[in-house]
C-alpha positions as CSV (number, residue, x, y, z in Angstrom):
1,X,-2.2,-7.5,47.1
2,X,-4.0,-10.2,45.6
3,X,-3.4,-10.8,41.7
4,X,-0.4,-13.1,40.8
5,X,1.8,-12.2,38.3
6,X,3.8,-15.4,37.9
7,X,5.7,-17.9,39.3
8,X,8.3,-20.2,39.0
9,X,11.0,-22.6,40.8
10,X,14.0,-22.3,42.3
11,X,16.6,-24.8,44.1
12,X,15.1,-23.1,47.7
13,X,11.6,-23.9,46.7
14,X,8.5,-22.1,44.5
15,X,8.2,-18.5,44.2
16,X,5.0,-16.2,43.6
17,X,5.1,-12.9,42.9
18,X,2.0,-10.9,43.4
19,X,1.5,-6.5,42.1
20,X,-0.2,-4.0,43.5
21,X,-4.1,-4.6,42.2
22,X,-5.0,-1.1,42.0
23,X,-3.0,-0.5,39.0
24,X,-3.8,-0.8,35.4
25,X,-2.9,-4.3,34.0
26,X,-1.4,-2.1,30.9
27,X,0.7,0.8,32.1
28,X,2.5,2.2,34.8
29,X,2.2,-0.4,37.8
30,X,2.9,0.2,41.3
31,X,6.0,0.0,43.0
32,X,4.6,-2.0,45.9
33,X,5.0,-5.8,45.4
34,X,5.4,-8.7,46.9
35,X,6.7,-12.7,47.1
36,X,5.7,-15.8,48.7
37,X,8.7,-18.2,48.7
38,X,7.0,-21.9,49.3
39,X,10.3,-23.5,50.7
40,X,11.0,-27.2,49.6
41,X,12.1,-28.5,52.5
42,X,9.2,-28.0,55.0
43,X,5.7,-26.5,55.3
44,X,6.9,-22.9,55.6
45,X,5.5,-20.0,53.5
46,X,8.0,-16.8,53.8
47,X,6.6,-13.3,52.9
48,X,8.9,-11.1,51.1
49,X,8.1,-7.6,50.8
50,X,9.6,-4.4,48.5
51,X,10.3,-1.1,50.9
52,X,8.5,1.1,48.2
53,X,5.1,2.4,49.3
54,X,2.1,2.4,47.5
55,X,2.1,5.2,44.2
56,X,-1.3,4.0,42.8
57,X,-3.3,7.1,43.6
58,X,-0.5,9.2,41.8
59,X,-0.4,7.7,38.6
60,X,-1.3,10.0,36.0
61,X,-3.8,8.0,33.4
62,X,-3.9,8.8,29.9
63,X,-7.4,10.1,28.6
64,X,-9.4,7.8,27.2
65,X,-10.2,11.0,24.8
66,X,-7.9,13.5,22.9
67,X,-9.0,16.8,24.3
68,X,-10.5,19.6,22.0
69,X,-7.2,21.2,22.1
70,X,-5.0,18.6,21.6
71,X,-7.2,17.3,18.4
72,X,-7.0,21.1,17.0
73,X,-3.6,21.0,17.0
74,X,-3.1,17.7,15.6
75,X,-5.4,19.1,12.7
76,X,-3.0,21.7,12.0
77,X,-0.1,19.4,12.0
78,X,-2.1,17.3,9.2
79,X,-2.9,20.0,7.3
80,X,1.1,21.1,7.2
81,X,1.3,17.4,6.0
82,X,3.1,15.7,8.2
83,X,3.0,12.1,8.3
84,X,2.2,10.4,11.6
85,X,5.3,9.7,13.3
86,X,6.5,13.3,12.6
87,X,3.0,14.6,14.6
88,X,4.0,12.4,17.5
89,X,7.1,13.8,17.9
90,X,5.8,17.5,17.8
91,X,3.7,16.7,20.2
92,X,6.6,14.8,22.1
93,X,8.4,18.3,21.2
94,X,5.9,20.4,23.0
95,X,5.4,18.1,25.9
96,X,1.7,17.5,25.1
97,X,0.5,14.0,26.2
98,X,0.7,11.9,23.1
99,X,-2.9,9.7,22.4
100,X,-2.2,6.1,21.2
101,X,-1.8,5.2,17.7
102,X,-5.3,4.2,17.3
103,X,-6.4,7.3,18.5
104,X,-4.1,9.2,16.1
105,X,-5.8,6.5,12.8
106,X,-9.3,7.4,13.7
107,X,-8.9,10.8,14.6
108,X,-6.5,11.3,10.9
109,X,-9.3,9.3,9.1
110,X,-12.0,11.4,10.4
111,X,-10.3,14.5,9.3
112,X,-9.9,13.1,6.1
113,X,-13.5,12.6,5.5
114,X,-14.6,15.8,6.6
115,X,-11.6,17.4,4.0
116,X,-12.4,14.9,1.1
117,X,-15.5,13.8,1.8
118,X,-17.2,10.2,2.7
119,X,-15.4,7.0,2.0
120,X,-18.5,6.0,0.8
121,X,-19.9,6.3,-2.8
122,X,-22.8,4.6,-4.4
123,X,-22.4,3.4,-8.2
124,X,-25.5,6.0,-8.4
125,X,-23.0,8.7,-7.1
126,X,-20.4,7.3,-9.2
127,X,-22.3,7.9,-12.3
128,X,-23.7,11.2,-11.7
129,X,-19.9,12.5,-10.5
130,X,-19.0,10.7,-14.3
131,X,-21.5,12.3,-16.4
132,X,-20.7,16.2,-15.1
133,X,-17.1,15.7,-15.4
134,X,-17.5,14.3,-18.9
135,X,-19.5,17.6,-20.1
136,X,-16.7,19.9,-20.6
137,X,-13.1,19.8,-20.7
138,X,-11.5,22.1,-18.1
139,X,-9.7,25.0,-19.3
140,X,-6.3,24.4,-17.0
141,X,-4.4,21.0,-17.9
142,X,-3.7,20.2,-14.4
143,X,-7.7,19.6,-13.9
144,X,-8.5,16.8,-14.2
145,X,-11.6,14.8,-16.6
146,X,-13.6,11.8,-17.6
147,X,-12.6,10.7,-20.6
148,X,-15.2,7.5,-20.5
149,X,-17.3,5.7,-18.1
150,X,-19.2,2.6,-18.1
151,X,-20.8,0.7,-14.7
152,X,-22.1,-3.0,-14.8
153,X,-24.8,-3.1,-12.3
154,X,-24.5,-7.1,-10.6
155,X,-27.8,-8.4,-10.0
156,X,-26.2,-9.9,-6.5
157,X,-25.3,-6.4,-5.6
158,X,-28.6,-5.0,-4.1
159,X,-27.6,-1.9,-2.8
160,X,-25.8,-1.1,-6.0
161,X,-22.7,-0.1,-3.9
162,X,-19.0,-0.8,-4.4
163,X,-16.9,-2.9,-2.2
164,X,-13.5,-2.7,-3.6
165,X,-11.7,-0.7,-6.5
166,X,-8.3,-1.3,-8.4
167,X,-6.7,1.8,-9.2
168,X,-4.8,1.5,-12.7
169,X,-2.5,4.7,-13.4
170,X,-1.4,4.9,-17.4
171,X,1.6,7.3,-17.9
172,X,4.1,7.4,-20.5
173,X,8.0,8.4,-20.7
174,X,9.4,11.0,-23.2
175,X,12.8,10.1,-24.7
176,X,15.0,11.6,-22.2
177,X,12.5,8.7,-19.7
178,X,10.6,11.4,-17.6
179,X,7.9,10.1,-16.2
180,X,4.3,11.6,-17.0
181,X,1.3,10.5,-15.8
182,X,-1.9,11.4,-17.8
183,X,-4.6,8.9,-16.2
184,X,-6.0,6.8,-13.5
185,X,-9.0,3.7,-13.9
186,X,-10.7,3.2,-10.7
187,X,-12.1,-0.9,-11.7
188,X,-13.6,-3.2,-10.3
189,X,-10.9,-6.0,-10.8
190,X,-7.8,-6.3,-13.0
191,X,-9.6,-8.5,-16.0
192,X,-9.3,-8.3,-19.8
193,X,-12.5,-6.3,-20.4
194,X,-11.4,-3.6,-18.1
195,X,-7.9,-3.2,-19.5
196,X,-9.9,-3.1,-22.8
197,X,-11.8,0.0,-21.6
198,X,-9.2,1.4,-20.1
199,X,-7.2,1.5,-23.5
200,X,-10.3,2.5,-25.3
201,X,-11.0,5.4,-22.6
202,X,-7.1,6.8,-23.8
203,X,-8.0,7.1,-27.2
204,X,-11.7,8.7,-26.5
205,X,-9.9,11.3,-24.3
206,X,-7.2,12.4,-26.7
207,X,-10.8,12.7,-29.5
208,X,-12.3,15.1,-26.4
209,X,-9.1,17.4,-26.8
210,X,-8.7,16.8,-30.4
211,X,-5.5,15.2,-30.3
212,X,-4.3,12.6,-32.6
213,X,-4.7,9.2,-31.4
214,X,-1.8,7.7,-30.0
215,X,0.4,4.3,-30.7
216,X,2.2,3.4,-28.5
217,X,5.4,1.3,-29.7
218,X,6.3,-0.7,-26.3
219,X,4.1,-1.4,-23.3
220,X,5.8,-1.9,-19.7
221,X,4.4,-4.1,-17.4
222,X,4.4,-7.2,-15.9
223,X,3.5,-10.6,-16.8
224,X,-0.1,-10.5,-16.7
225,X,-1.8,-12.3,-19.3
226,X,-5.2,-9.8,-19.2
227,X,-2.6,-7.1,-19.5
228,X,-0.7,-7.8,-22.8
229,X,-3.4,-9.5,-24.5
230,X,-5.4,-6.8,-24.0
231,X,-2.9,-4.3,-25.2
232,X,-2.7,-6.4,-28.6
233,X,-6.2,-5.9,-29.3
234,X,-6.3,-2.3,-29.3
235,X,-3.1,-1.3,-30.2
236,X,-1.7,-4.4,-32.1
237,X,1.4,-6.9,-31.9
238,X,3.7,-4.6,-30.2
239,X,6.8,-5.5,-27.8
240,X,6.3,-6.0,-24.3
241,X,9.2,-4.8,-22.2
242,X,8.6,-6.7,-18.7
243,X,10.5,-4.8,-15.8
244,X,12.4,-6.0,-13.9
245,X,14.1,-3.4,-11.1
246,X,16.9,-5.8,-10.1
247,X,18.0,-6.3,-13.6
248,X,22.0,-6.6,-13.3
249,X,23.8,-3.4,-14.3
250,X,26.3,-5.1,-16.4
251,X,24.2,-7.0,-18.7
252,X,25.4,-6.1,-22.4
253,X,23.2,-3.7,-23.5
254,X,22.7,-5.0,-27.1
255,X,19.8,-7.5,-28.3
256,X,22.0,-9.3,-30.7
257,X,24.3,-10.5,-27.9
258,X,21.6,-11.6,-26.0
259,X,20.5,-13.7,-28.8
260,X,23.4,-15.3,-28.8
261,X,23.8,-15.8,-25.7
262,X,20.4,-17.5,-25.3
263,X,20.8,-19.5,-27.6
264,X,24.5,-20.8,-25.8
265,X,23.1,-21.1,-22.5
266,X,20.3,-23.4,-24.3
267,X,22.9,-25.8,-26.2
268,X,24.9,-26.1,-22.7
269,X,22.2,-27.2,-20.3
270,X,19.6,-28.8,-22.8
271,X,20.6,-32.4,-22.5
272,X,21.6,-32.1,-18.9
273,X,18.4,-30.2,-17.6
274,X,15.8,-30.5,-20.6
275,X,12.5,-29.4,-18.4
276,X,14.6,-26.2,-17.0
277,X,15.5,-25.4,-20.8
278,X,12.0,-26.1,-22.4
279,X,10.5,-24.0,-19.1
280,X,12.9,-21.0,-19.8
281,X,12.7,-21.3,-23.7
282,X,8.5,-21.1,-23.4
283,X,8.3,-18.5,-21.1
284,X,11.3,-16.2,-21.4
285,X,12.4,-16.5,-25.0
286,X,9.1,-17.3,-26.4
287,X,6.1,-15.5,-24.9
288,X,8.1,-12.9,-22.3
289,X,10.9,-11.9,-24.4
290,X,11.7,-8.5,-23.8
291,X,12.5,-8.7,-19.7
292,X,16.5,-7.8,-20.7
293,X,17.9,-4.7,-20.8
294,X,18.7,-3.1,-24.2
295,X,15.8,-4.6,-25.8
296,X,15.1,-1.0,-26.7
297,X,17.5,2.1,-26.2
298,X,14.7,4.8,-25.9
299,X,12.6,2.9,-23.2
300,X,12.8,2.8,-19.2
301,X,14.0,-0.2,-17.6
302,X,11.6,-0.1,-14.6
303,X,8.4,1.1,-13.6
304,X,9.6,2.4,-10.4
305,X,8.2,5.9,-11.5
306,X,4.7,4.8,-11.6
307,X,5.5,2.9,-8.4
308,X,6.5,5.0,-6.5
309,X,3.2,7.5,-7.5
310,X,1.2,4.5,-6.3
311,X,3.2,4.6,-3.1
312,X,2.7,8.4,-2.5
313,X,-1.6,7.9,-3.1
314,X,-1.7,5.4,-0.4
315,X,1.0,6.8,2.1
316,X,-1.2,10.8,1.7
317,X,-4.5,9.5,1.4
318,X,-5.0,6.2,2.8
319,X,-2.0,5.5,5.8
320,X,-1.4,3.0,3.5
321,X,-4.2,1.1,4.0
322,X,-7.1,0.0,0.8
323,X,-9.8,1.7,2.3
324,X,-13.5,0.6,1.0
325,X,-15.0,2.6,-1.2
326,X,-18.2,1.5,0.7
């Protein structure tokens, strides 16, 4: 017995409570302890000791390894796809000692890698993957294609690799508002001059396949600046429907009502709170105009259905975690 656990006072004097020290400091402990109680009223020290006898040397340890067996198991589990807390509770289920959830990221990441490949990719690699999927358009329309590439080498970057990537998803909505998603960006950052590609890359890939160029009427998005003015470049002065998930339901769904009631609300509050009224008239009247619902009867309200495809990318490929792409 000699490491010290804690202490503290009481109205008979100090206790100290001291553990077994052949125990793990994390973990099972042994049941044999003890106290010193440091009376306050005189010199005297009085040794309290538990009954239970020492169960040190029959603690079972957990590995500081997952077994081959165990980790060929866990692969199998993975490859069913279940998430992480479902494996656990297999292995909970078949009474297999469970490793700790650090174990279970690295060993999951390294299956990963030797399934998809390295996280790793140099703009070199990049390029070359670009140009042989750009040769030829697949046959099957669930295969995939590169519709356009371009890479701007940065002098600063001397190893020519990538250290973080945006993922921007374009997808459409028919008029019954089914989601479809036709392509995904992988960019550097969200600026104009990417958005600008990324528009321009739309209308290449539709000339690859011979379609007719598309226009799109409405864009759904946020309020980013790069975003919209980008979009008016290519496409023109279109609407911009801003979503907005938590929208109330029982908003009238007309935009001549909400004219009028704008431009209400504005007479009532503009001489009692004129910077709240010139805010809100500036930037949701003015330049963000089409955040209400019924702005247009043929278009979604949210963008939950892109979302939630963002969601399912990170929870199946990255435990939900931006992973480098070098």
């Amino acid at each position: 017995m000699e490491l010290s656990l804690y202490k503290y006072n009481i109205a008979a004097g100090k206790k100290k409570f001291f553990r077994c020290n052949k125990g793990k400091a994390r973990g099972k402990q042994c049941d044999a302890d003890i106290y010193l109680l440091f009376e306050s009223t005189n010199d005297k020290v009085v040794l309290f000791r538990t009954t239970s006898d020492h169960i040190h040397d029959n603690i079972e340890e957990k590995p500081s390894r997952i077994t081959t067996e165990v980790k060929k198991i866990i692969q199998e589990l993975f490859e069913l796809k279940l998430k992480l807390k479902a494996i656990i509770e297999v292995l909970h289920g078949r009474g297999i000692a469970v490793p700790s959830i650090h174990q279970l990221n690295n060993l999951l990441r390294s299956i990963m890698s030797t399934k998809l490949g390295p996280t790793s990719i140099s703009l070199g690699e990049i390029e070359q993957r670009c140009l042989e999927s750009s040769q030829s358009i697949p046959e099957s329309a669930d295969t995939p294609f590169v519709a356009s590439h371009q890479i701007i080498y940065d002098d600063e970057n001397e190893n020519g690799d990538i250290d973080d990537g945006d993922i921007n998803e374009n997808n459409t909505t028919n008029l019954d508002r089914y989601f479809h998603l036709f392509g995904m960006a992988v960019c550097y950052n969200e600026a104009t001059q990417n958005f600008r590609f990324i528009f321009r890359a739309l209308q290449e890939g539709l000339q690859k396949l011979n379609l007719e160029e598309i226009n799109p009427e409405f864009l759904i998005t946020d309020c980013a600046d790069a975003t919209r003015n980008t979009f008016q470049d290519v496409f023109g002065e279109k609407p911009m429907v801003i979503c907005w998930a938590h929208m109330r339901r029982k908003v009238h769904k007309n935009e001549r009502l909400f004219m009028k009631a704008s431009n209400v609300f504005v007479k009532k509050w503009s001489k009692t709170e004129p910077n709240f009224v010139e805010c809100f008239q500036n930037e949701w009247l003015t330049t963000h105009d089409a955040w209400h619902e019924g702005v247009d009867h043929f278009t979604p309200s949210t963008n939950n259905a892109l979302e939630a495809t963002n969601n399912a990318i990170k929870k199946e490929n990255t435990l939900r975690e931006r992973l480098l792409l070098s």
